[in-house]
Each structure stands twice: as structure tokens, then as C-alpha cells.
C-alpha distance (Angstrom), angle and dihedral (degrees) to the residues before:
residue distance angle dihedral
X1 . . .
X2 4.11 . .
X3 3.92 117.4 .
X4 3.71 127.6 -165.0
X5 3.78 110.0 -27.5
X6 3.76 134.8 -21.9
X7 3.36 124.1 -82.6
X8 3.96 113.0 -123.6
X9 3.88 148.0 -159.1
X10 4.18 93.0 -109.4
X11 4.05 87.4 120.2
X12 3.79 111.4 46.0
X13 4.36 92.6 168.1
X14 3.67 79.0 130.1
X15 3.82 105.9 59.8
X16 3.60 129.4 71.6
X17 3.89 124.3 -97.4
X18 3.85 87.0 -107.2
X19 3.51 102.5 46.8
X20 3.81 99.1 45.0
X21 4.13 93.0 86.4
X22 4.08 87.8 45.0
X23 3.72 91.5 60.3
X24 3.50 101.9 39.2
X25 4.08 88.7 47.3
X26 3.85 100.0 28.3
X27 4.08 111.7 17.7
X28 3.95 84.7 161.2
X29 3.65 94.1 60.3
X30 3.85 93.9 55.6
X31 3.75 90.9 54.4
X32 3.39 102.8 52.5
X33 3.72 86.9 52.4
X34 3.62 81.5 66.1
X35 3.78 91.6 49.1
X36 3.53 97.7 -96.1
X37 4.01 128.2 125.8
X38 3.86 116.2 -179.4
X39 3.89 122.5 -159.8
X40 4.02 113.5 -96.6
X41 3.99 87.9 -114.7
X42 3.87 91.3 65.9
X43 3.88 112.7 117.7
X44 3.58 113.4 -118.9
X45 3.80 98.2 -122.5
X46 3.33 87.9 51.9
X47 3.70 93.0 51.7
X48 4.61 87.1 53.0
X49 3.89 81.1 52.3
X50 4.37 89.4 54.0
X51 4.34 81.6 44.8
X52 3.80 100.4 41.5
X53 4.50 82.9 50.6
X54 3.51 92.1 48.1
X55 3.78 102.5 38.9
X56 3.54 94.9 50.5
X57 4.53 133.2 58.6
X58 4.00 132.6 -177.3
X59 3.65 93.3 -111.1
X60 4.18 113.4 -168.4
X61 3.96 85.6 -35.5
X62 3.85 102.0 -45.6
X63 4.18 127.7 91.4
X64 3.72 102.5 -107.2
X65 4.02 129.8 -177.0
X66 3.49 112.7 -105.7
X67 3.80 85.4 -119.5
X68 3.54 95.7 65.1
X69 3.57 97.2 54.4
X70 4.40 109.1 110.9
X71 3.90 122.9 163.7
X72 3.46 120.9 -157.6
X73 3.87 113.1 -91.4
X74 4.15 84.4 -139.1
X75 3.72 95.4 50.2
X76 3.74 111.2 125.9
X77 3.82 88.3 -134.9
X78 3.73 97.9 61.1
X79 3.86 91.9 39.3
X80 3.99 100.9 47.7
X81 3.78 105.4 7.1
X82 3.63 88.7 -99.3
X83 3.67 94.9 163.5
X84 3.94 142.2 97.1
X85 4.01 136.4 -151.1
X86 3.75 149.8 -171.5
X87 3.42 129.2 -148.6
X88 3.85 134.4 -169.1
X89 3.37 150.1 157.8
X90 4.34 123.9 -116.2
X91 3.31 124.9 -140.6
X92 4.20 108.2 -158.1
X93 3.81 85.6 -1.3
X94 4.30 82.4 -60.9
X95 4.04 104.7 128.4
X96 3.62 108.8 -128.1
X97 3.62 122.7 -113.5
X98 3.84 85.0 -12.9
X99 4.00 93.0 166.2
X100 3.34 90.7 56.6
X101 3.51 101.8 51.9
X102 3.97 91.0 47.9
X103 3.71 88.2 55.0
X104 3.55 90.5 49.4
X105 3.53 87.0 49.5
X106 3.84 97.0 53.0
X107 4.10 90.9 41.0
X108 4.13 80.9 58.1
X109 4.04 92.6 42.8
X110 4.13 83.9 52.6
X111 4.12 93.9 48.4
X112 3.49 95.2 47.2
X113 4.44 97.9 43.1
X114 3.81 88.7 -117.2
X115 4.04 121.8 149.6
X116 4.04 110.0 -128.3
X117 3.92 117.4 163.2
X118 3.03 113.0 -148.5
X119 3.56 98.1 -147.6
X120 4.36 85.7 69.9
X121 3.60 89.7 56.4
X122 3.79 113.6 98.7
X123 3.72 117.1 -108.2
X124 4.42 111.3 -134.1
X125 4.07 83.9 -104.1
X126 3.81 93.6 51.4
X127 4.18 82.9 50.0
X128 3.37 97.6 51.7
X129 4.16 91.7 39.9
X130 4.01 88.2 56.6
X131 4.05 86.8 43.8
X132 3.47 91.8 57.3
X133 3.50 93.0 44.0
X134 3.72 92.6 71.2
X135 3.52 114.8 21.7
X136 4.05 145.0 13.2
X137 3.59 91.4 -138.3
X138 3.41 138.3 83.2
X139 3.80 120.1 -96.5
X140 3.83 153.6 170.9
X141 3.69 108.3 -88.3
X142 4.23 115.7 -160.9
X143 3.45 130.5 -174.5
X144 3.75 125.6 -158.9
X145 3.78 127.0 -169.7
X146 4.12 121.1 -174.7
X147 3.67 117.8 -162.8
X148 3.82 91.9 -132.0
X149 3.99 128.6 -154.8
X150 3.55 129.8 -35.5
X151 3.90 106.3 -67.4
X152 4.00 98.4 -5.7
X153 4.27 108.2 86.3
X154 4.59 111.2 -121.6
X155 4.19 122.3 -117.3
X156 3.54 129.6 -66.7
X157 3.07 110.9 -150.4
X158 4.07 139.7 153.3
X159 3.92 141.2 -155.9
X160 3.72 137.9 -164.9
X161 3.97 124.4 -157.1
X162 3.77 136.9 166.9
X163 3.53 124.1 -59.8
X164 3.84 116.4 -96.3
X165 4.07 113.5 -100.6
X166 4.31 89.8 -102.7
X167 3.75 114.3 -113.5
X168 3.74 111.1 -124.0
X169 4.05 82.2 -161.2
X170 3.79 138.5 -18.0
X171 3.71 130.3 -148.8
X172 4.13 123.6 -145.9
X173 3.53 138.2 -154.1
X174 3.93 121.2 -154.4
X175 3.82 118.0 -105.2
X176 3.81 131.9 -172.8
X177 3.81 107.5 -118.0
X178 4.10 112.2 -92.8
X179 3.67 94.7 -162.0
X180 4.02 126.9 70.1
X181 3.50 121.5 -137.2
X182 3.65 123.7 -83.9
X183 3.78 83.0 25.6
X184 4.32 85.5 136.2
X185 3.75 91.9 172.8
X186 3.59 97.0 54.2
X187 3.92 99.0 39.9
X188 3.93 94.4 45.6
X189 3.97 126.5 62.5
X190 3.94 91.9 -86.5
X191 4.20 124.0 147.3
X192 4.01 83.4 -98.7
X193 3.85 87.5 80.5
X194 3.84 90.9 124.8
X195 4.24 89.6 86.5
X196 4.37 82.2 68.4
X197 3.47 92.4 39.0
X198 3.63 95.5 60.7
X199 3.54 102.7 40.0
X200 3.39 92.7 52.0
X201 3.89 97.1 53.0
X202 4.20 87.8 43.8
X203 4.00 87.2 80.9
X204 3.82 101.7 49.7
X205 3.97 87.2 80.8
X206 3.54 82.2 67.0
X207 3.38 98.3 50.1
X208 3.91 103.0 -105.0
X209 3.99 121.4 120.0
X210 3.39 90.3 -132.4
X211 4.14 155.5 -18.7
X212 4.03 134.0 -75.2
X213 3.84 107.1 -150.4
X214 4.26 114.9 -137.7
X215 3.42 118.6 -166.1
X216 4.16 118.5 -137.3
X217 3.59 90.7 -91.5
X218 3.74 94.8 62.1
X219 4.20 95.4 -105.0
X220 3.52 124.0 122.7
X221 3.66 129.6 -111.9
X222 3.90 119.4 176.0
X223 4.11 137.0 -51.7
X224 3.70 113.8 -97.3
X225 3.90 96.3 -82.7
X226 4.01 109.6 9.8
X227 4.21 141.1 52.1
X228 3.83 113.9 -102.6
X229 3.95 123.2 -135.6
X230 3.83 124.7 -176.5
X231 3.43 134.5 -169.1
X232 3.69 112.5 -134.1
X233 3.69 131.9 -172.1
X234 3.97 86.7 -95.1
X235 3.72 98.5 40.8
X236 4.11 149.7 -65.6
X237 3.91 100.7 -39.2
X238 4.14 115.9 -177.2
X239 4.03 121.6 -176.0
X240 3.75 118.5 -78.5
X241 3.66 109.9 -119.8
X242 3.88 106.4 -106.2
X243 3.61 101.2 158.9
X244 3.73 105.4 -96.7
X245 3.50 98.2 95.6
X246 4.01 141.6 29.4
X247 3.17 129.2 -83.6
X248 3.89 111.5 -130.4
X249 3.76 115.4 -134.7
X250 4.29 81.6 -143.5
X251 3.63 93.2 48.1
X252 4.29 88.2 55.2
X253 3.48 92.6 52.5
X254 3.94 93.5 45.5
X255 3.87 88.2 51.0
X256 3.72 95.5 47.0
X257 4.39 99.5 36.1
X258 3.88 104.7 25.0
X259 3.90 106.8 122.9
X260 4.09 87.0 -132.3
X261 3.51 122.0 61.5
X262 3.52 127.7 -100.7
X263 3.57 137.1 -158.4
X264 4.28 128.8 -156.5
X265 3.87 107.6 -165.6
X266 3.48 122.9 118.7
X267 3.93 128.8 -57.6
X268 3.71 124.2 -158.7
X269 4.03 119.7 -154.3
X270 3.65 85.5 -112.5
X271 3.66 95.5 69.5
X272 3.98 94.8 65.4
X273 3.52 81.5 76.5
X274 4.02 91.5 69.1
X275 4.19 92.3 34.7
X276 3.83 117.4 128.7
X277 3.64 100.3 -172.5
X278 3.71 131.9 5.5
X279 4.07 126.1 -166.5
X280 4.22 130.7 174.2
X281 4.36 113.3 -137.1
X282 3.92 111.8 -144.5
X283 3.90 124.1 164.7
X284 3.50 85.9 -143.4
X285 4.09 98.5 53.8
X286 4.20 100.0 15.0
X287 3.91 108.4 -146.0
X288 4.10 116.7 5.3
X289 3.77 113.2 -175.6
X290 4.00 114.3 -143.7
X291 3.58 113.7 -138.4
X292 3.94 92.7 -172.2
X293 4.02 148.6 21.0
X294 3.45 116.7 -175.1
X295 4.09 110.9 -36.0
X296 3.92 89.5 -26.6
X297 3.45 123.7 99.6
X298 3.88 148.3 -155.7
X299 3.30 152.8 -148.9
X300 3.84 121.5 -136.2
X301 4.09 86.6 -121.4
X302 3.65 125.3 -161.7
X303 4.03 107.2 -100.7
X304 4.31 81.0 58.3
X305 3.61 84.7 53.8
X306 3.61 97.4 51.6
X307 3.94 94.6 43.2
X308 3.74 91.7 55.7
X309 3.54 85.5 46.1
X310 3.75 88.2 47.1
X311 4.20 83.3 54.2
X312 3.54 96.6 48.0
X313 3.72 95.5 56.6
X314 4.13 99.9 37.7
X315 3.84 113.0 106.8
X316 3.81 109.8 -96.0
């Protein structure tokens, strides 16, 4: 959402000498060199706020042009994807559930033997500070951490981009599992991301916005980027955590808050069959209802209706 009044291009320190006309005559141009492309019917200082976001990164604590960020050719993240991140959405530039996504952050750090101080980490005031610092609306805020060279620590460094276009619903098809067990840097938020990236994208052929991960026993786990909750005949079930897939910092505080109870044990394929309602948990979307898995199909029922209403109104 937009408050007060859009933030400009009146202080270009950040760009280079050669760029500066460009976005002051073209700002569209220098966005889809970074892969974006903007409907015609975009106001222009809305389009500076889209460059200012892209152009600039929270580099080790300090606002940094995009063009000054290097990583060292040796660091262990660039070389073996030896690198975590968070991502979440703000809501008035305040990054939501923030403390929970920095302890999930440190709980992955732990699991995979990599160094993070927690003193380099951003606090939710330094988020919301660099937020602010580029843009009136609300964004996508990501944080990266690398885990560097032998004996010298990687870059901490964060982003912010555009909000998502929301889902009003999404539809899944079922996909066998990709990853092993015990396979930590493919089940947690790790630089090898590109494993969930691809099996989500293998069911659009079909028609479906994204996948539903089964385990080799026939029980399901998660879709390719979000928690899964089902209402069953005797209640809201979700997925027990079992180590093959992540555990959302949205889909915690659902469990634990939600004003209907909700069960994690496990839940075989076979039980979609009896399922009422179905909706996906993302901190970057909140509650998505699914309309369809595979040739069934369903309704966007009432208690979904009230928990995203229940969502919408808890204190962020």
C-alpha cells in the first residue's frame, strides 16, 4: 500500500555519472534492464520509487548502490551455494514476523555449521529504516547471508522489490518429492533454492499455478513455496514437521494463534479425497485458498474465510 507522497529521483548520489540522464529521461528503460516491464498506465513517480528499490541494497548496515555490490569469487557461498535467506513481506514498511524469520534464520545457520552474528543481522527498526529509505510502499524485503572464506565471515546484505500481484486462489498438482531426506540444504532457505524453483514451474504446462510435494510414502508435505492446511471432516489438520520440508515462520504462527484449532500429524494423499477446504500460508501472500489438487476441486468455504479474516485483522 502507498503512504503519504511518492518517493522521487531528486537525489541521484547513488547512480553512476552515465546513467543519471537515462533515469531522469527514461526510468522504464533502466528497469527492464533489470528484468522488469511495468504497464503504460503506471505513474511516473511511482515508476522512480520501482528504480530507487531496485538500484539500491542494505549492504553490511549501510545503503549501497546496487553497482557497488562485489562478492568474493572464493566465498563458499558463491562456489557451493553455501548460503541462507529470509524473505518477508512489510506492512507500513514494518517486516512481518521479522523475529521469527531471524530465528529461523539462525536455527538454519546452526544445522548447516555456518557462522552468523547476530549482531550483523538487521534488527525490525533497521528494516523498516532501509524501507523507508527507498520507497513509500510496501515491499518484499530479503535477506541473504554467505558463509564467506575460510577464517574471514561472507556479506549481509538485503533487498526490497514489489509486492507480488495477490492470488485470489491457486490450484496444485501432486508431485513426487525431488529432495531426499536429511537433504538440509535443499529443504531449508539455502542459495540451492533452484531444486523449488523448478518443480514448481514443471506443473504450469499443465495448467496448475503451482506443485503439492508427496513424500515416498504417499503423505503430503508442502507446495513448492508455502505450508498446506486442510480441513478434514474432524478438523483443520497441517503436515507434521518431519524434516523433508520447511517450516514456514507463517504457518507457526497460524498453528499456535488461529482462533480454530489445528492439528499437525501426518496426512496421506488419500485423505484429499475427504478435504472440505484447503488453503497455502506464505509470509509473503498470508492465507491463499486452493481451489484445486489434481482433478479435485474446492470451494473457498467459510472457516477459510474467517481465518484470513482472522489474519487480516491480527496485529502485525
Amino acid at each position: 500500500m502507498i503512504q503519504d507522497e511518492p518517493i522521487g529521483l531528486d537525489d541521484l548520489w547513488w547512480a553512476e555519472p552515465e546513467v543519471k540522464e537515462q533515469l531522469r529521461s527514461d526510468p522504464r528503460s533502466v528497469l527492464k534492464e533489470h528484468g522488469i516491464n511495468l504497464p503504460m498506465d503506471v505513474p511516473v513517480p511511482l515508476i522512480h520509487e520501482i528504480v530507487r528499490m531496485v538500484s539500491l541494497i542494505w549492504l553490511n548496515g549501510q545503503l549501497t548502490p546496487r553497482t557497488k555490490f562485489a562478492i568474493d569469487p572464493f566465498d563458499d557461498g558463491l562456489l557451493f551455494g553455501k548460503g541462507i535467506w529470509e524473505s518477508t513481506r512489510t506492512f507500513d514498511h514494518v517486516p512481518w514476523l521479522w523475529d521469527a524469520h531471524l530465528d529461523r534464520l539462525k536455527r538454519t545457520a546452526a544445522e548447516l555449521g555456518l557462522t552468523v552474528l547476530p549482531e550483523r543481522l538487521p534488527s525490525t527498526a533497521q528494516v523498516t529504516e532501509f524501507v523507508k529509505s527507498l520507497t513509500n510502499l510496501d515491499v518484499v524485503v530479503r535477506l541473504n547471508v554467505t558463509a564467506g572464506v575460510p577464517g574471514k565471515p561472507g556479506i549481509v546484505w538485503m533487498t526490497a522489490a514489489p509486492l507480488p500481484a495477490p492470488y485470489a486462489s491457486v490450484t496444485l498438482q501432486t508431485v513426487a518429492n525431488p529432495t531426499p531426506k536429511d537433504q538440509p540444504y535443499l529443504v531449508w532457505k539455502t542459495f540451492q533454492y533452484a531444486t523449488r524453483l523448478r518443480v514448481g514451474q514443471s506443473v504450469r504446462p499443465a495448467g496448475f499455478d503451482t506443485a503439492l510435494l508427496i513424500d515416498h510414502e504417499g503423505n503430503l508435505l508442502e507446495a513448492s513455496h508455502a505450508n498446506i492446511f486442510l480441513r478434514l471432516p474432524s478438523g483443520w489438520v497441517t503436515p507434521a514437521l518431519n524434516g523433508c520440508f520447511l517450516p514456514g515462520t507463517l504457518r507457526g504462527f497460524v498453528v499456535k494463534n488461529a482462533p480454530l484449532p489445528i492439528r499437525e500429524e501426518k496426512v496421506s494423499i488419500q485423505k484429499l479425497s475427504d478435504c472440505l477446504e484447503v488453503f497455502l500460508t506464505n509470509s509473503n501472500a498470508g492465507i491463499v485458498p486452493v481451489t484445486q489438487i489434481d482433478s479435485r476441486k474446492y470451494a473457498v468455504g467459510a472457516e477459510t474465510r474467517r481465518l484470513m479474516e482472522w489474519l487480516d485483522q491480527t496485529e502485525r
